[in-house]
N, CA, C and O atoms as a Tinker XYZ file with bonds, in Angstrom:
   320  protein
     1  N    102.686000  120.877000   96.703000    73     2
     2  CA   102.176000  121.049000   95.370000    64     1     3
     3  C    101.384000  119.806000   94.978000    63     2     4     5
     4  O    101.541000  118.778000   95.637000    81     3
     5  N    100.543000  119.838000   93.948000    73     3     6
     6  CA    99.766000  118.671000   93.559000    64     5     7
     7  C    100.127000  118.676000   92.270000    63     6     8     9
     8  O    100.507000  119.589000   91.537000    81     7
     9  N     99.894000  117.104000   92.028000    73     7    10
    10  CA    99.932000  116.393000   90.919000    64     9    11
    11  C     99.449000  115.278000   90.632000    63    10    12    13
    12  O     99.743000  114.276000   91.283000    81    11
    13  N     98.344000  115.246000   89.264000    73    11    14
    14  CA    97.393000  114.376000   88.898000    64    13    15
    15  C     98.474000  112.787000   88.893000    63    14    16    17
    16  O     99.693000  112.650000   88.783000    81    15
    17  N     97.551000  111.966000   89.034000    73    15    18
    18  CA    97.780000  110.546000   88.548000    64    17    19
    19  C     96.809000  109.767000   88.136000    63    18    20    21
    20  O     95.780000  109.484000   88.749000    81    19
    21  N     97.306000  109.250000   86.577000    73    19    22
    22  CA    96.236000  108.390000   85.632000    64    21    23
    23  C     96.858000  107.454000   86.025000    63    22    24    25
    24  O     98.065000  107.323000   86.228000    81    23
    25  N     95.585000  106.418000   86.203000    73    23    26
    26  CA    96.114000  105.241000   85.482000    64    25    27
    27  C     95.259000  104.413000   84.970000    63    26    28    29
    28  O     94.150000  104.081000   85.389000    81    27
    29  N     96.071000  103.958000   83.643000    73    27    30
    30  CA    95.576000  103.246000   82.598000    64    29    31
    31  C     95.539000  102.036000   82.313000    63    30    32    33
    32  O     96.237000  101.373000   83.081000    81    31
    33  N     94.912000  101.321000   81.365000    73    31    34
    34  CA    94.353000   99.789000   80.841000    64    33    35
    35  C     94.143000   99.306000   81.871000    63    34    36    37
    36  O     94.080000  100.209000   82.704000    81    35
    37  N     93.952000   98.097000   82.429000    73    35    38
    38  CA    93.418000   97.245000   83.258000    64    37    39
    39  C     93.743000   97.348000   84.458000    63    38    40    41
    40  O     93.037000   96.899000   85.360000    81    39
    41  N     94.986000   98.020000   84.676000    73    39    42
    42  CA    95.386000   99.172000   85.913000    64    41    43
    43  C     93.762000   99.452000   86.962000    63    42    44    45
    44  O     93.262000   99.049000   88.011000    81    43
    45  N     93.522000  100.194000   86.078000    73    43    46
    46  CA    92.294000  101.268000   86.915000    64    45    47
    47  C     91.337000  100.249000   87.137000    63    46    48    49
    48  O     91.033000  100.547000   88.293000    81    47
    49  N     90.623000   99.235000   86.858000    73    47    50
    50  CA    89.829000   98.202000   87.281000    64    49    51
    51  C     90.869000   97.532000   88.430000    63    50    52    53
    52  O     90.497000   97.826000   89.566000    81    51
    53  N     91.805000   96.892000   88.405000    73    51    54
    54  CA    92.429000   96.241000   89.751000    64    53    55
    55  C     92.460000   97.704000   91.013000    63    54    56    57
    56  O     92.042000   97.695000   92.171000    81    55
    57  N     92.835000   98.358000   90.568000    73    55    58
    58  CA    93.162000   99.752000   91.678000    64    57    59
    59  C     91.728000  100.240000   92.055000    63    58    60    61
    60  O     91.539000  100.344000   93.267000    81    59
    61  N     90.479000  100.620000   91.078000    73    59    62
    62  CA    89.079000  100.513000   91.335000    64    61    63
    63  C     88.837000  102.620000   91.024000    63    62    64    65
    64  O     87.836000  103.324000   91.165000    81    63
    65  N     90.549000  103.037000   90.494000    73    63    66
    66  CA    89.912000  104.302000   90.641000    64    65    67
    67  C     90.767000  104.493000   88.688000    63    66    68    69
    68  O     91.344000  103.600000   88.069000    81    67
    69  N     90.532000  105.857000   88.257000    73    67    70
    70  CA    91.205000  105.655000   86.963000    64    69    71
    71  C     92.012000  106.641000   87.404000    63    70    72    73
    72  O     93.210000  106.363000   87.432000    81    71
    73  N     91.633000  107.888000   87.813000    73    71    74
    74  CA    92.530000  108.856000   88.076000    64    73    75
    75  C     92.693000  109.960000   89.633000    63    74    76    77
    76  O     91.527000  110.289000   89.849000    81    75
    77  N     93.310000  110.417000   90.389000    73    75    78
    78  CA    93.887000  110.888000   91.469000    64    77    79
    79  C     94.634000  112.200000   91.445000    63    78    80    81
    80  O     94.915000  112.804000   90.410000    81    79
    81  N     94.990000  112.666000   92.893000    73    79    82
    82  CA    95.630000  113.822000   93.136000    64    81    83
    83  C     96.719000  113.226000   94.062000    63    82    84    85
    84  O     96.606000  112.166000   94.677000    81    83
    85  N     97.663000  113.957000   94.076000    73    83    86
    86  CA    98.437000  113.440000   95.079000    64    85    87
    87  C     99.347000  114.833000   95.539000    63    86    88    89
    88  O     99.975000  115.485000   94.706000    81    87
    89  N     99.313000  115.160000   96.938000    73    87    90
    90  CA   100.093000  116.141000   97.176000    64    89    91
    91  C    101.390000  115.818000   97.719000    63    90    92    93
    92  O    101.545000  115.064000   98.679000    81    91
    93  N    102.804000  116.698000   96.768000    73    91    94
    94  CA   103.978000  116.171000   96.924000    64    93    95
    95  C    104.550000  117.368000   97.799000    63    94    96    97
    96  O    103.713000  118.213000   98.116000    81    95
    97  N    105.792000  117.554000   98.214000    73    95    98
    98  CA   106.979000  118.423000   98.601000    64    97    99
    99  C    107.370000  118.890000   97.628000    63    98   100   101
   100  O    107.350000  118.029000   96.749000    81    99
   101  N    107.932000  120.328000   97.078000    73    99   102
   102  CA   108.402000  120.944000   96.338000    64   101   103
   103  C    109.609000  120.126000   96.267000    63   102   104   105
   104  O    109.922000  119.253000   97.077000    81   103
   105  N    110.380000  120.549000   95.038000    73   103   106
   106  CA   111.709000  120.082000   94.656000    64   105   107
   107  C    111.364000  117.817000   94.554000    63   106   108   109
   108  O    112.254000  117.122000   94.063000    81   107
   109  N    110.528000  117.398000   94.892000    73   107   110
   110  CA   110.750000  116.171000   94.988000    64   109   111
   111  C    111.186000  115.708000   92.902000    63   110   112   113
   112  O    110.813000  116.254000   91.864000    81   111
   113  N    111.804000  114.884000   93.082000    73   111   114
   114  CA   112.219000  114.099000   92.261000    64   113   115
   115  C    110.768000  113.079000   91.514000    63   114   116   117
   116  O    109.802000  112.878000   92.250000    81   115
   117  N    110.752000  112.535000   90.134000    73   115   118
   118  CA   110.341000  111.402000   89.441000    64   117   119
   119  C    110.391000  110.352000   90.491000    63   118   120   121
   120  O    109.422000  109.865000   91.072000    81   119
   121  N    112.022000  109.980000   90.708000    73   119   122
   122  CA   112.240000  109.298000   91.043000    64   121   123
   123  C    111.572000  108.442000   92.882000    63   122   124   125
   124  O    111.089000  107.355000   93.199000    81   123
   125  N    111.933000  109.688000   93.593000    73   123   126
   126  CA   110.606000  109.277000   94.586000    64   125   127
   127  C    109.509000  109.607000   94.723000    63   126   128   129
   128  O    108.898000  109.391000   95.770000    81   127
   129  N    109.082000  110.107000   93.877000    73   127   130
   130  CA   107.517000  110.062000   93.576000    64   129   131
   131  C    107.246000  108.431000   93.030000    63   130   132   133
   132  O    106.363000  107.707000   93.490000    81   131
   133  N    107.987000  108.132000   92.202000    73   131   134
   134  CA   108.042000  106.395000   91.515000    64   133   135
   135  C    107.691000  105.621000   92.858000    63   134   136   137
   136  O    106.643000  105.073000   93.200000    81   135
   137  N    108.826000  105.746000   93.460000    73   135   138
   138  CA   109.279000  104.714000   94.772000    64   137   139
   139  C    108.451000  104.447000   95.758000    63   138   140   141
   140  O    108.214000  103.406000   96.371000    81   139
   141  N    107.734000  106.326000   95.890000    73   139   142
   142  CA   106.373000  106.199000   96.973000    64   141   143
   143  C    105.252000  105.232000   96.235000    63   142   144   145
   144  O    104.741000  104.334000   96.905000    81   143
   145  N    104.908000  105.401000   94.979000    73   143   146
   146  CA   103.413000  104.928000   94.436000    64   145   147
   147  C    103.835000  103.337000   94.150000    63   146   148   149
   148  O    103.042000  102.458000   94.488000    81   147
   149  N    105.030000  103.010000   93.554000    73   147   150
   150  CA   105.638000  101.529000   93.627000    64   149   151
   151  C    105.449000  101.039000   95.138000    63   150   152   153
   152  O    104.654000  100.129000   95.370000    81   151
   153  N    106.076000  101.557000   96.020000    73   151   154
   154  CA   105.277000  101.125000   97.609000    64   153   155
   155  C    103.804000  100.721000   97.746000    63   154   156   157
   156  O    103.349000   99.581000   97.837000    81   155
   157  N    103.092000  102.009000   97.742000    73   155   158
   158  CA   101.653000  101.706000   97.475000    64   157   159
   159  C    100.887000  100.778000   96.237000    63   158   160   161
   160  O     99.817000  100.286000   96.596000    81   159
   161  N    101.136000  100.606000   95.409000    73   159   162
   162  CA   100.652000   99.664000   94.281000    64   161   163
   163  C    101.093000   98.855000   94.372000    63   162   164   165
   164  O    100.418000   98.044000   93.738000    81   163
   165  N    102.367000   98.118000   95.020000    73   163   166
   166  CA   102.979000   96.555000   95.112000    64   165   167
   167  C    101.932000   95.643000   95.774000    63   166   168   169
   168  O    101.866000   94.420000   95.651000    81   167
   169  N    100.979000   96.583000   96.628000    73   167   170
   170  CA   100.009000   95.617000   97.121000    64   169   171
   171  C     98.813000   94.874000   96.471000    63   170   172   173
   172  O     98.010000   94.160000   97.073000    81   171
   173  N     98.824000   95.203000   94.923000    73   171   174
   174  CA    97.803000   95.232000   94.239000    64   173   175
   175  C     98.823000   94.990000   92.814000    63   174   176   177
   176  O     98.218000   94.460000   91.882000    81   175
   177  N     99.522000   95.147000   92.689000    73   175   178
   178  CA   100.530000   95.102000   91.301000    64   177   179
   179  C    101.862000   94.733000   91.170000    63   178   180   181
   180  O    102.637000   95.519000   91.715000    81   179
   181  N    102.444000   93.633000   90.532000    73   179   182
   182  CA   103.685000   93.645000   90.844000    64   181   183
   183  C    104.346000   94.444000   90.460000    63   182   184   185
   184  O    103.987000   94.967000   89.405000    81   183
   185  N    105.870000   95.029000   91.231000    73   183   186
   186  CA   106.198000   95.989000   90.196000    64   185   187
   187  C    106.759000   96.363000   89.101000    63   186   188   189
   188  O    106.905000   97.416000   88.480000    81   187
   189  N    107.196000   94.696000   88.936000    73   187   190
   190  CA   107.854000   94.972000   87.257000    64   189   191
   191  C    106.981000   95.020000   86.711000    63   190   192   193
   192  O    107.262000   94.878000   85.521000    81   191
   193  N    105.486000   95.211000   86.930000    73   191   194
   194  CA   104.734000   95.387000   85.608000    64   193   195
   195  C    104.371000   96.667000   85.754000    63   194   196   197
   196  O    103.296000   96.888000   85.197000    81   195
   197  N    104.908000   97.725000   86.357000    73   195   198
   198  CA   104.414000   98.887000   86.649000    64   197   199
   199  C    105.474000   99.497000   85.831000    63   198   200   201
   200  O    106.664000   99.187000   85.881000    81   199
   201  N    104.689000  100.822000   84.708000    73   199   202
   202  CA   105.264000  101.340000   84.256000    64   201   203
   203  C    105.119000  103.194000   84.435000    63   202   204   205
   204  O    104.012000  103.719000   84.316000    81   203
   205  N    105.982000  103.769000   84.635000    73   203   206
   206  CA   105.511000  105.235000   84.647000    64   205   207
   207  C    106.047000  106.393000   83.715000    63   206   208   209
   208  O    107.202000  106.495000   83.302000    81   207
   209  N    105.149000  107.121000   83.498000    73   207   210
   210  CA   105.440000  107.855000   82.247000    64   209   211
   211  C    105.396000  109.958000   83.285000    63   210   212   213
   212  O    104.982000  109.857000   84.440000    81   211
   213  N    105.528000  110.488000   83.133000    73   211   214
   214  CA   105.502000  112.276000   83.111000    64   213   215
   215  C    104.858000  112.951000   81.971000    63   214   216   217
   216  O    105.331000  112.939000   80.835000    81   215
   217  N    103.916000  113.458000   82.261000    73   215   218
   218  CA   103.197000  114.537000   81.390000    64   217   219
   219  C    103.541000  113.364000   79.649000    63   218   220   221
   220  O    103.899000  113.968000   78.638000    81   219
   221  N    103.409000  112.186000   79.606000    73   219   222
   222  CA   102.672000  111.518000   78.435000    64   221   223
   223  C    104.563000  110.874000   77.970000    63   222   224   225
   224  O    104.871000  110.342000   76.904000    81   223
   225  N    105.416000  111.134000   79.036000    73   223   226
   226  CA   106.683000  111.054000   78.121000    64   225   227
   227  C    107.798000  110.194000   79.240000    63   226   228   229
   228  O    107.529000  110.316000   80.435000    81   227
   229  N    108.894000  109.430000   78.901000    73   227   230
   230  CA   109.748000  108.829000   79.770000    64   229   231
   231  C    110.896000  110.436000   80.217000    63   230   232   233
   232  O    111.283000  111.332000   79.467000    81   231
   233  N    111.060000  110.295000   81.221000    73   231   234
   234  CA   112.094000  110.900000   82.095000    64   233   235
   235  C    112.653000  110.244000   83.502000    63   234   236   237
   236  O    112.143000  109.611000   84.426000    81   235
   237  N    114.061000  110.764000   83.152000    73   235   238
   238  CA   114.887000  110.158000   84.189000    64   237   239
   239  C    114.767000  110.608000   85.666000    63   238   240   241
   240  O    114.498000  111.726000   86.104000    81   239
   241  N    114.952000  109.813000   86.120000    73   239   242
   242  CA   114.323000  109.639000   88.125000    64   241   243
   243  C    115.005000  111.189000   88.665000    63   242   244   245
   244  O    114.440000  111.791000   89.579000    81   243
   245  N    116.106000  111.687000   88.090000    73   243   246
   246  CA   115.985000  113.183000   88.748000    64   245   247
   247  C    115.442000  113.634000   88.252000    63   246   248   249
   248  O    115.815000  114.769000   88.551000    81   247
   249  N    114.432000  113.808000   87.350000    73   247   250
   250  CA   113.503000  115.036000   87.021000    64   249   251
   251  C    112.813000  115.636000   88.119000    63   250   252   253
   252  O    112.420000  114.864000   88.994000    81   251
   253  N    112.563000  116.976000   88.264000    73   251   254
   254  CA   111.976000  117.646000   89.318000    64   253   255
   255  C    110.710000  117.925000   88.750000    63   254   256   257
   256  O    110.503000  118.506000   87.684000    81   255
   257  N    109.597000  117.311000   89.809000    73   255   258
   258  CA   108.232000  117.110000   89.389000    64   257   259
   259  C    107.720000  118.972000   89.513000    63   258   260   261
   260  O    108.498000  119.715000   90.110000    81   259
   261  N    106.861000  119.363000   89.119000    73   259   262
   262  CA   106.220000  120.182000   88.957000    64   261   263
   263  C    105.298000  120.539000   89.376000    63   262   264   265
   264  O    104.792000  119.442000   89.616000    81   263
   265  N    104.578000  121.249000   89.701000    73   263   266
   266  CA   103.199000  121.250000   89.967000    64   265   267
   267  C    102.077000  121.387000   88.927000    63   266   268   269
   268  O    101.674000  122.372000   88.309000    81   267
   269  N    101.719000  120.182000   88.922000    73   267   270
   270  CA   100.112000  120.359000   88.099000    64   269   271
   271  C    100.808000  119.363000   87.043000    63   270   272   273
   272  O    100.312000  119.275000   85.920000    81   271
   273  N    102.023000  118.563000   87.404000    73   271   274
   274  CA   102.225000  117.566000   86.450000    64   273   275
   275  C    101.261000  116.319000   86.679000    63   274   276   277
   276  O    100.431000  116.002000   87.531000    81   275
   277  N    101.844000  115.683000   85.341000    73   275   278
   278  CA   100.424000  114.071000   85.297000    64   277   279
   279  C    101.385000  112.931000   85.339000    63   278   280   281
   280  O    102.067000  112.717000   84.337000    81   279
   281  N    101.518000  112.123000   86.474000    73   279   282
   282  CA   101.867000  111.432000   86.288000    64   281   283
   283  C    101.016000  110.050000   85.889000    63   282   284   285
   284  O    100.008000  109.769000   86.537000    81   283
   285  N    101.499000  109.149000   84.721000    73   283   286
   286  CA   101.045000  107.985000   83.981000    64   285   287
   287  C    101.257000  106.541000   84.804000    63   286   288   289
   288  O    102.413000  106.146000   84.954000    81   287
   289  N    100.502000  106.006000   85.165000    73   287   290
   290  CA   100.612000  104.475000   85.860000    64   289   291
   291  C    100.350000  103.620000   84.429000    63   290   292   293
   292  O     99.348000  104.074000   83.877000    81   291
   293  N    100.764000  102.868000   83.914000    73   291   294
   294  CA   100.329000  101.260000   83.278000    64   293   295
   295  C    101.056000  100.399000   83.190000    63   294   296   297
   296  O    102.223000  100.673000   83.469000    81   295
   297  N    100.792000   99.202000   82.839000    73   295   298
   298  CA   101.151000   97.976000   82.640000    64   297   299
   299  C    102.421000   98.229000   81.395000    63   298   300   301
   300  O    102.180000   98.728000   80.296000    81   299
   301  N    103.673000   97.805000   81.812000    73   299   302
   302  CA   105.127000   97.907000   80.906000    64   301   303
   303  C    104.688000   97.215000   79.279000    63   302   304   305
   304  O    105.220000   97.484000   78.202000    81   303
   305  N    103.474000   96.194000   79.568000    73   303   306
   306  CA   103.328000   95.686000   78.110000    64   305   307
   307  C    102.532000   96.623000   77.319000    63   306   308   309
   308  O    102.026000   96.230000   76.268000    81   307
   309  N    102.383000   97.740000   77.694000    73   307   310
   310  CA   101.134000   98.450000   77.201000    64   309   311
   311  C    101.639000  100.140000   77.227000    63   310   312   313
   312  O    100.837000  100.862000   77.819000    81   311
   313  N    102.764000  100.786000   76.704000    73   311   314
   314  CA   103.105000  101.677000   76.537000    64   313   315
   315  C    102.494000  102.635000   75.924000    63   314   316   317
   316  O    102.516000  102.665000   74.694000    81   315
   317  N    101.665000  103.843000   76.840000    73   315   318
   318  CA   101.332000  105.128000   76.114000    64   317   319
   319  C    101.679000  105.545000   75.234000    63   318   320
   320  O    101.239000  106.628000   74.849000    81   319
C-alpha cells in the first residue's frame, strides 16, 4: 500500500524534496514506519529533532497505517 510523506519547515530544504510516496506492507504499524524513516533521515537529521505526526494528528506507535495515509516529518520545535 502507499502512503504520502510531507515534510515540513526547514526539513524539506536539508532533505532537498518537500513531499514523497512510500510503499509499505499491509498491517504495518506508525511505529515502524517511524523507525524505518528515523533510519533514513538520521543521516541528514538528528533524531530527537524529528518529529512525526499521521494524517495532521499524534498517534501511538501501534496505530495501523492505512493506505493513502500522510505521514508528517518536522522539526519537534515546530509542531503542526
Amino acid at each position: 500500500m502507499r502512503i504520502r510523506i510531507r515534510i515540513l519547515s526547514h526539513f524539506s530544504g536539508v532533505l532537498g524534496f518537500d513531499e514523497s510516496s512510500l510503499y509499505v506492507r499491509d498491517g504495518i504499524t506508525f511505529g515502524e514506519v517511524k523507525a524505518l524513516l528515523m533510519e533514513q533521515l538520521s543521516n541528514f537529521i538528528r533524531p530527537i529533532e524529528i518529529g512525526m505526526y499521521v494524517n495532521m494528528r499524534p498517534v501511538p506507535d501501534d496505530y495501523k497505517i492505512n493506505d493513502g495515509d500522510t505521514l508528517y516529518v518536522f522539526p519537534r520545535s515546530s509542531t503542526p
